[in-house]
Every structure is written in C-alpha cells, then in structure tokens.
ZATIKE-381113 format. One record per residue (C-alpha): residue number from 1; x, y, z. Coordinates in Angstrom, 3 decimals, always signed. Layout:
REM residues N
pos NUM	X X	Y Y	Z Z
...
REM end
This chain:
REM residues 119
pos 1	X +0.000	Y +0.000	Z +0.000
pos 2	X +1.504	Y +3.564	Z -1.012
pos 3	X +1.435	Y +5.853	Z +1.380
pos 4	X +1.862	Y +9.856	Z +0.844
pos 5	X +3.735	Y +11.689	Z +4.001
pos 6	X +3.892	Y +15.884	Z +3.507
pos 7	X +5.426	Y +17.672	Z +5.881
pos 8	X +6.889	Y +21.472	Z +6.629
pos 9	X +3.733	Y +23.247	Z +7.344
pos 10	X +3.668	Y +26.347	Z +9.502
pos 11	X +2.830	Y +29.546	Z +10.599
pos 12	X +4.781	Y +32.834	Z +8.652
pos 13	X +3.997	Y +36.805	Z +7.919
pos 14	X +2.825	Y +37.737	Z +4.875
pos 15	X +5.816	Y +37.919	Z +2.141
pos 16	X +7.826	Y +35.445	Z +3.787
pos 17	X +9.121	Y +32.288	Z +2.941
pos 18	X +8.430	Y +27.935	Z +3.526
pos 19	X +9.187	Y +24.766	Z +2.250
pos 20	X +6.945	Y +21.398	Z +2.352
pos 21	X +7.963	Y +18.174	Z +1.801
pos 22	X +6.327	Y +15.706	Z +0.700
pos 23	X +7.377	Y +11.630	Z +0.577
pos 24	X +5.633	Y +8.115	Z -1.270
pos 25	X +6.462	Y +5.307	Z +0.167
pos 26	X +5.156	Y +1.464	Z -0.340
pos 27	X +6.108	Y +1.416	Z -3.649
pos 28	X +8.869	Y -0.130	Z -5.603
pos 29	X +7.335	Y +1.784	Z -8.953
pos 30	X +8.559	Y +5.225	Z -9.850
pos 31	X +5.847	Y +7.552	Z -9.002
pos 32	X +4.744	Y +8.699	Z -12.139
pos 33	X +2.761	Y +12.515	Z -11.700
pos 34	X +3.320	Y +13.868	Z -7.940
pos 35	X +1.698	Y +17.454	Z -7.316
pos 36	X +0.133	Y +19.474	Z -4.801
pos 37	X -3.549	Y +20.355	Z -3.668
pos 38	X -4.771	Y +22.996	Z -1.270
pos 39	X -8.233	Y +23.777	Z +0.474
pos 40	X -8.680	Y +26.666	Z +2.616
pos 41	X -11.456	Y +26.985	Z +4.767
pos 42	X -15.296	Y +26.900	Z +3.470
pos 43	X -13.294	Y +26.425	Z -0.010
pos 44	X -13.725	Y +23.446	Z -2.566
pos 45	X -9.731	Y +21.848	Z -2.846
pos 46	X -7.650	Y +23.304	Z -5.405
pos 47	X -4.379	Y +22.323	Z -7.622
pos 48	X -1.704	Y +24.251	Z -7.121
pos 49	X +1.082	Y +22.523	Z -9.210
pos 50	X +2.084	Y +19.244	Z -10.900
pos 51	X +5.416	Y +17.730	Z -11.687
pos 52	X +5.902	Y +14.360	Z -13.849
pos 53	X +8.484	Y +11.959	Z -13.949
pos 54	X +9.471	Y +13.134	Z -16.618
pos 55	X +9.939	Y +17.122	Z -15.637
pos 56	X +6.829	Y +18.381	Z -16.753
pos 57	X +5.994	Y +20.924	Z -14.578
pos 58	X +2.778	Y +23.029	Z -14.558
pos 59	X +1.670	Y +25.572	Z -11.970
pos 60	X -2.232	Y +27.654	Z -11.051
pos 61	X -1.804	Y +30.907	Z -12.639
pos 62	X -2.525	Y +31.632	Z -8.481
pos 63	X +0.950	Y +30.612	Z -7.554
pos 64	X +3.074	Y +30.898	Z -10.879
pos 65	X +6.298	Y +32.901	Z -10.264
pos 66	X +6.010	Y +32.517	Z -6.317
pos 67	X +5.977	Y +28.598	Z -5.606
pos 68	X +8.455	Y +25.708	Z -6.720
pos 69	X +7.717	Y +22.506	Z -7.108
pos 70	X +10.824	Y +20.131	Z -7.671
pos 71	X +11.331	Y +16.023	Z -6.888
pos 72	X +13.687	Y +13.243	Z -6.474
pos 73	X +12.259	Y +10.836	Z -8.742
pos 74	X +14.967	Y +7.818	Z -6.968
pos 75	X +13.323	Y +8.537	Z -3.683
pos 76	X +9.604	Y +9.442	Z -5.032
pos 77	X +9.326	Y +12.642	Z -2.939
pos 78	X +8.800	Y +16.281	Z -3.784
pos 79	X +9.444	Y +19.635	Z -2.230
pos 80	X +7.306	Y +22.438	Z -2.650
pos 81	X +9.388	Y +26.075	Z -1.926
pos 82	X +6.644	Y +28.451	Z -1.031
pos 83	X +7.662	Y +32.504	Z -1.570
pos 84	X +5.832	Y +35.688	Z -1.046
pos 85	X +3.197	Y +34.249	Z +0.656
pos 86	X -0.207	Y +35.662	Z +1.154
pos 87	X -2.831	Y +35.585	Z +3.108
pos 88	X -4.775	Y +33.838	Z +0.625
pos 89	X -2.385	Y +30.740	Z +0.700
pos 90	X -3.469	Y +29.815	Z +3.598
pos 91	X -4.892	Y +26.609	Z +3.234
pos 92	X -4.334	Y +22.936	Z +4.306
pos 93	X -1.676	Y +21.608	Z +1.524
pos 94	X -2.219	Y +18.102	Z +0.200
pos 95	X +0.606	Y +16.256	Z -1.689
pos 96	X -0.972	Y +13.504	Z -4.418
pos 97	X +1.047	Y +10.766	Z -5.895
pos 98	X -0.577	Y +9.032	Z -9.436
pos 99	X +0.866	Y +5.661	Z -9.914
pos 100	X +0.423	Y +3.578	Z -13.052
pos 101	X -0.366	Y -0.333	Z -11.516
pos 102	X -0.467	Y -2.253	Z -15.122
pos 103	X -3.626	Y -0.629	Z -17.179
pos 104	X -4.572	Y +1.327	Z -13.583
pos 105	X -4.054	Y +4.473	Z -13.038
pos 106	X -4.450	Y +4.659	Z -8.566
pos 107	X -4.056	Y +8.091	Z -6.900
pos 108	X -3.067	Y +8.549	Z -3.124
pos 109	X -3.418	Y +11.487	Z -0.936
pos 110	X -1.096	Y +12.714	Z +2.596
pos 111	X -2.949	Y +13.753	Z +5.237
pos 112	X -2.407	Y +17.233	Z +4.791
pos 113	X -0.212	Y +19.606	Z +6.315
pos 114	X -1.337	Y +23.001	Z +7.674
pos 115	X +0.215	Y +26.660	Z +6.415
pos 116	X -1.224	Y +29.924	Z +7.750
pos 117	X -0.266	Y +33.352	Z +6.396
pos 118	X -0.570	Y +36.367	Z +8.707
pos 119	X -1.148	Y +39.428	Z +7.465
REM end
C-alpha cells in the first residue's frame, strides 16, 4: 500500500518564505505525476502545481512565479518552496502521488499539512 507523508507546514507573515515536503512510500514503482492540492477553509480543494516523472511541470496561474515545485524521482518525494506568501495561501496543503499499476491508473493522498499566512 503507497502511502503519501507531507510535511513542513507552519505559521509565517505575509511575504515570507516555507518549504513542504512531501514523501511516497510502499512502492517499488517510480511515481509517475506527484503534485500538490490545497483547500482553505469553506473552499472546494484546489491544484496548485504538478510535476511528472518526466519534468513536466505546470503551476495555477494563483501561484506561478512565487511557488516551486521540484522532486527526487529515486526517492519518489517532492518539495514544494513556497515565496511571497499571502494571506490567501493559507490553506491545508495536500501532496498527491498518481501511480500507473499495469492498465490502472491509482491516486493517493497525505494527510495534509497546515500553512497559515498572517497578514
């Protein structure tokens, strides 16, 4: 059973800086899309940026320019570097790993981790 680990969540001011992790274990299978969710409160959960196997990497227009998302495909975990935050990006972050099994395509979720953005 894969199981999806993100960690690095916190509290920072508004323009700052923070960095979440994110891990896949369970799995001797490269993971083959990894990416990032978010759901604030009273909000619907929202994509916030993708990144393939193979380096294909595509961002919301929300968080283009401002967020990273990189990964260590030997190790199936990814990093998410998190810059000028806003108050708006506070949300509880989701990492989600897609896995080909044979003809099935199986998606796992972390548990979330928590960031808050004071203004």
């Amino acid at each position: 059973q894969v199981q999806v680990v993100e960690s690095g969540g916190g509290l920072v001011q508004a323009g700052g800086s923070l960095r979440l992790s994110c891990a896949a274990s369970g799995t001797r299978f490269s993971i083959n899309s990894m990416g990032w969710y978010r759901q604030a409160p009273g909000k619907l959960r929202e994509w916030v940026a993708t990144i393939t196997s193979g380096g294909s990497i595509t961002y919301a227009d929300s968080v283009k320019g401002r967020f990273t998302i990189s990964r260590d495909n030997a190790e199936n975990t990814v990093n998410l570097q998190m810059s000028s935050l806003k108050p708006e990006d506070t949300a509880v972050y989701y990492c989600k790993a897609g896995l080909y099994l044979g003809t099935s395509y199986n998606i796992y979720w972390g548990q979330g981790t928590q960031v808050t953005v004071s203004s």
